[in-house]
C-alpha positions as semicolon CSV with decimal commas, in nm:
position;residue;x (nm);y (nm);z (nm)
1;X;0,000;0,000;0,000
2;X;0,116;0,362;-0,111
3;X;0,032;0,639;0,172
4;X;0,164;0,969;0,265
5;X;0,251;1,345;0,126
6;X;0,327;1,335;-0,235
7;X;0,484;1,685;-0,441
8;X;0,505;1,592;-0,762
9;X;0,659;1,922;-1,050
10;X;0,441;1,934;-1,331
11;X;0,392;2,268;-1,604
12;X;0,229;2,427;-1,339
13;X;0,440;2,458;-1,073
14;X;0,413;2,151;-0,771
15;X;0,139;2,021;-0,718
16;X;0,084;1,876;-0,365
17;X;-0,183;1,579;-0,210
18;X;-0,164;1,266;-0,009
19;X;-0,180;0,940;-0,197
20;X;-0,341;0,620;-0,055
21;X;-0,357;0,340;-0,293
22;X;-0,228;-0,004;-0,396
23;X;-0,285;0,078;-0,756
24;X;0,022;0,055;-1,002
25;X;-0,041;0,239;-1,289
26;X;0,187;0,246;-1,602
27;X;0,107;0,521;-1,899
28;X;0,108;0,377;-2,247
29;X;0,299;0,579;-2,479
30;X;0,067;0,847;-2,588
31;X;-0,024;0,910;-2,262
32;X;0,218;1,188;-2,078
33;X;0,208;1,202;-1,671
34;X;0,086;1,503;-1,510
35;X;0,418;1,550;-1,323
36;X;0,707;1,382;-1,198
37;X;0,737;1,316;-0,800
38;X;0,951;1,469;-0,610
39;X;0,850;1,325;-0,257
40;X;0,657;1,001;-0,301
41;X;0,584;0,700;-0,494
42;X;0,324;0,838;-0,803
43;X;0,171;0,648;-1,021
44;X;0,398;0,288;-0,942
45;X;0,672;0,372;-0,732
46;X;0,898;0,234;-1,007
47;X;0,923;0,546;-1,311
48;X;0,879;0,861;-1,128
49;X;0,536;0,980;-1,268
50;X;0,223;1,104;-1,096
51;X;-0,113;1,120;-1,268
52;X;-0,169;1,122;-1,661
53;X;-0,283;1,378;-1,892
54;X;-0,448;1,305;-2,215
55;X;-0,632;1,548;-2,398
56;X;-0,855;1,776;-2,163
57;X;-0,877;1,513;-1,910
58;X;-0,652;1,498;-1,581
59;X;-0,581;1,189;-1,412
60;X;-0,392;1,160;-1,027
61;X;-0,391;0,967;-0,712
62;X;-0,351;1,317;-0,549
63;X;-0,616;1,348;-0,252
64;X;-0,629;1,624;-0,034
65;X;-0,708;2,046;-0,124
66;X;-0,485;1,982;-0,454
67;X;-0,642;2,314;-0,614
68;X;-0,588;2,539;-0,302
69;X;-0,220;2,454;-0,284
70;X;-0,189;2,462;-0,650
71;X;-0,327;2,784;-0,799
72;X;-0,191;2,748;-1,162
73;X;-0,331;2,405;-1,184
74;X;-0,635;2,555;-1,053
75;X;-0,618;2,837;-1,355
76;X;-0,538;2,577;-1,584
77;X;-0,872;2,382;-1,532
78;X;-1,032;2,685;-1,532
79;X;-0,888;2,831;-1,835
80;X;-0,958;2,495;-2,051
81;X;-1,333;2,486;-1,847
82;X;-1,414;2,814;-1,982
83;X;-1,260;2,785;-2,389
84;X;-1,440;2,422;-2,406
85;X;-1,758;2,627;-2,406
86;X;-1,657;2,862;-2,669
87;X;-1,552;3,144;-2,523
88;X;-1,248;3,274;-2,432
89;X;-1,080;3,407;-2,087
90;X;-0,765;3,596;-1,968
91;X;-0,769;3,606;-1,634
92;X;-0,665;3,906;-1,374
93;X;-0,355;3,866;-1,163
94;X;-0,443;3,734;-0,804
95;X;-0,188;3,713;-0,502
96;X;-0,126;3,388;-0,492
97;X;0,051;3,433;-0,153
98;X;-0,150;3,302;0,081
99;X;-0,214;2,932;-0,139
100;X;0,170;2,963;-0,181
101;X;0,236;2,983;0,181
102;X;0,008;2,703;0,232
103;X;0,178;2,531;-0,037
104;X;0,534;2,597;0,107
105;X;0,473;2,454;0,463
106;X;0,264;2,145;0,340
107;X;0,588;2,034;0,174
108;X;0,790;2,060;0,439
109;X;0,627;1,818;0,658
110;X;0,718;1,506;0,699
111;X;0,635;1,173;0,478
């Protein structure tokens, strides 16, 4: 069984959850991960890779308040959200410190 903190780096900056699973997932070739990990075990424990991305859809065995402690993943899905339906969206600058922070001390505890 696969539990604890997992920070994985993916295009948008680290994204950060608790994984609990026995699941050993492998990505066929046209299939890219959503990140590498960084603390943790991912996808298998064996390659490095958390989650899988194919298309619009986002695959992880992140748990926890991924979004909060991840804002540009959080713009991302909101940004794709938004142009599926047509329309198009830049959105305003936000301080960011306050997910950051949360972000920041969340990876410094312990496995």
């Amino acid at each position: 069984r696969i539990i604890g903190n997992i920070v994985c780096k993916s295009n948008c900056g680290n994204l950060l959850g608790y994984e609990n699973h026995s699941g050993k997932t492998y990505l066929q070739k046209d299939t890219k991960p959503l990140g590498t990990t960084n603390i943790g075990f991912g996808n298998n424990g064996d390659d490095g890779t958390e989650g899988a991305v194919m298309n619009n859809v986002f695959g992880s065995y992140l748990h926890g308040p991924i979004l909060a402690k991840s804002p540009a993943f959080a713009d991302l899905l909101l940004t794709k959200a938004i142009n599926q339906s047509g329309q198009s969206v830049v959105f305003d600058t936000l301080d960011d410190n306050l997910e950051l922070n949360a972000s920041t001390s969340a990876q410094s505890r312990p496995r």
